[in-house]
N, C-alpha and C positions, 0 to 999 in steps of 0.2 A: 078849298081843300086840295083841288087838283095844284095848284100851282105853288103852294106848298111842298108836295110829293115831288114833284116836277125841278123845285126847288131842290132838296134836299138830293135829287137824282142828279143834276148838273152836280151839284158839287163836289158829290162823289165821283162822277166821273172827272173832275178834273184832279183831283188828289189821286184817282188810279193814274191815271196818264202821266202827272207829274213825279209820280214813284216812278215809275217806269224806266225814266231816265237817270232816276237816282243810286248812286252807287250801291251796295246789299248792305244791307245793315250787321255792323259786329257786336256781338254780342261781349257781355265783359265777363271774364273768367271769375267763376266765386274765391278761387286762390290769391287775387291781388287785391280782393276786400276781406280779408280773412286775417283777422287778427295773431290767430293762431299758427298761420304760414311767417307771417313778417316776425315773431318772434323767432320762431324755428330757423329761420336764414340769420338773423342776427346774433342769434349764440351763434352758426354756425362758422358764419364769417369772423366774429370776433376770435372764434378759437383760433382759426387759420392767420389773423392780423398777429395774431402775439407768436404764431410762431416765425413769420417773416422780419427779417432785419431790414431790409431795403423798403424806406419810407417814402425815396424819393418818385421809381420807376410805378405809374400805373398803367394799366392793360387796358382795360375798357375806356375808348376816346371819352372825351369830354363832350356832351351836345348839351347845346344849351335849353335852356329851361321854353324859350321862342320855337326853337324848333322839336322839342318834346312835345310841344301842345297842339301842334301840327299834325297830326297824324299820320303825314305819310313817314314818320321815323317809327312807327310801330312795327312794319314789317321788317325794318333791317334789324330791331331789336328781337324780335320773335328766331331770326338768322341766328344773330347769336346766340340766344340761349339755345338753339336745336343744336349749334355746336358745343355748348358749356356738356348738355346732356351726353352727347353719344362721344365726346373726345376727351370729358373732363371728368364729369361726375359717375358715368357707369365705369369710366376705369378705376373708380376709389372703390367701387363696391367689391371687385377683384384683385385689390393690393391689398385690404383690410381696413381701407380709409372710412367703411360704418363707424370701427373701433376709435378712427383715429381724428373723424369731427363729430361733434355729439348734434343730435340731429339729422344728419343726412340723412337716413332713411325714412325720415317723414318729408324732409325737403324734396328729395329729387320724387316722389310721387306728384305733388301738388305742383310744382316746374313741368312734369310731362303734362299733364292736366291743365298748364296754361298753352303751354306749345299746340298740344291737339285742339284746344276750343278756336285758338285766335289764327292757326297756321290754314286754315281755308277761307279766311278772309283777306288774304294778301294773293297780290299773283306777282308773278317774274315782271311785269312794265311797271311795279307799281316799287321793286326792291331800289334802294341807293343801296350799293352793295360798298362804299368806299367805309364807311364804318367797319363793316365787317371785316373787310381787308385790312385793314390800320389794327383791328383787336388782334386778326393771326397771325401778323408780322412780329408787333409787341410781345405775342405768350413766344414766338420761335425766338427773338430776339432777348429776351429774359432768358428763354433756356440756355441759349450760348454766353448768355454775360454771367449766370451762375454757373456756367458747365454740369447744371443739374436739371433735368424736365421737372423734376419730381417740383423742387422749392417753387420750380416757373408755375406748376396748375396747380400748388398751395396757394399762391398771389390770387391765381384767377377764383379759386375761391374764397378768397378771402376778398375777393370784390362781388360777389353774388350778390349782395347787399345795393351795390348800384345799379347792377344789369334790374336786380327787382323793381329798384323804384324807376328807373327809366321803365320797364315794360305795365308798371303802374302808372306813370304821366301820359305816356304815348300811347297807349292801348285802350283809349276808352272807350265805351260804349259809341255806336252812332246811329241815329235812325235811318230807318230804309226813305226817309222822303225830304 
């Protein structure tokens, strides 16, 4: 009996001690298993794709499917989307762009709702910020090839659709050990 106890005491300690060193565990936001968000970002971005003519320029880099599974591209995607929110989608709510994609005001709640669960699980050594920089070059650079901001952060939402599933490939759950 004793060496049983004794037993089962060792090994817990060694599962405390090897957490220990383990990174913190992320938790997964219930908005990227949410059936009801992935549809509400796909109307919304569809709306925004048929009002865009330029099929060829896209804003959000390409990362490949290798390096989404990766984890460490979860925080540069989390980057971006804290930028889609505070430069993209809260200025629609003050132009009348509720009115103007159907959905957005169920979207950008469940977006802030992934940004505050996943955005304390990242820290500054852990960001590739070259992403992020390559998406804010691309929305400046669409603004001056359309001489329009407006059509440039129509594009960018009319790709929320990818930043989603990227922050749905790269952001998943991890255990603490």
């Amino acid at each position: 009996m004793k060496c049983a106890l004794l037993a089962v005491l060792l090994v817990w300690c060694c599962c405390c001690a090897l957490s220990a060193d383990a990174r913190p565990a992320r938790l997964r936001s219930r908005p990227l298993d949410n059936s009801d968000t992935w549809n509400n970002i796909m109307v919304m971005a569809k709306h925004a794709q048929a009002q865009d003519r330029d099929h060829e320029t896209r804003l959000i880099p390409v990362i490949s499917s290798d390096k989404l599974k990766d984890g460490d591209v979860c925080c540069v995607t989390i980057q971006i989307l804290d930028y889609y929110l505070k430069h993209i989608l809260d200025g629609q709510s003050r132009e009348g762009g509720e009115r103007q994609y159907p959905r957005l005001h169920l979207v950008k709640p469940d977006l802030h709702r992934v940004a505050r669960d996943l955005q304390p699980h990242c820290n500054s050594t852990q960001i590739d910020l070259e992403h992020l920089n390559t998406f804010t070059q691309n929305l400046k650079r669409a603004g001056e090839m359309y001489k329009n901001k407006t059509k440039a952060q129509n594009k960018a939402i009319g790709e929320t659709d990818i930043l989603f599933h990227y922050l749905y490939e790269s952001c998943r759950a991890t255990s603490a050990s």
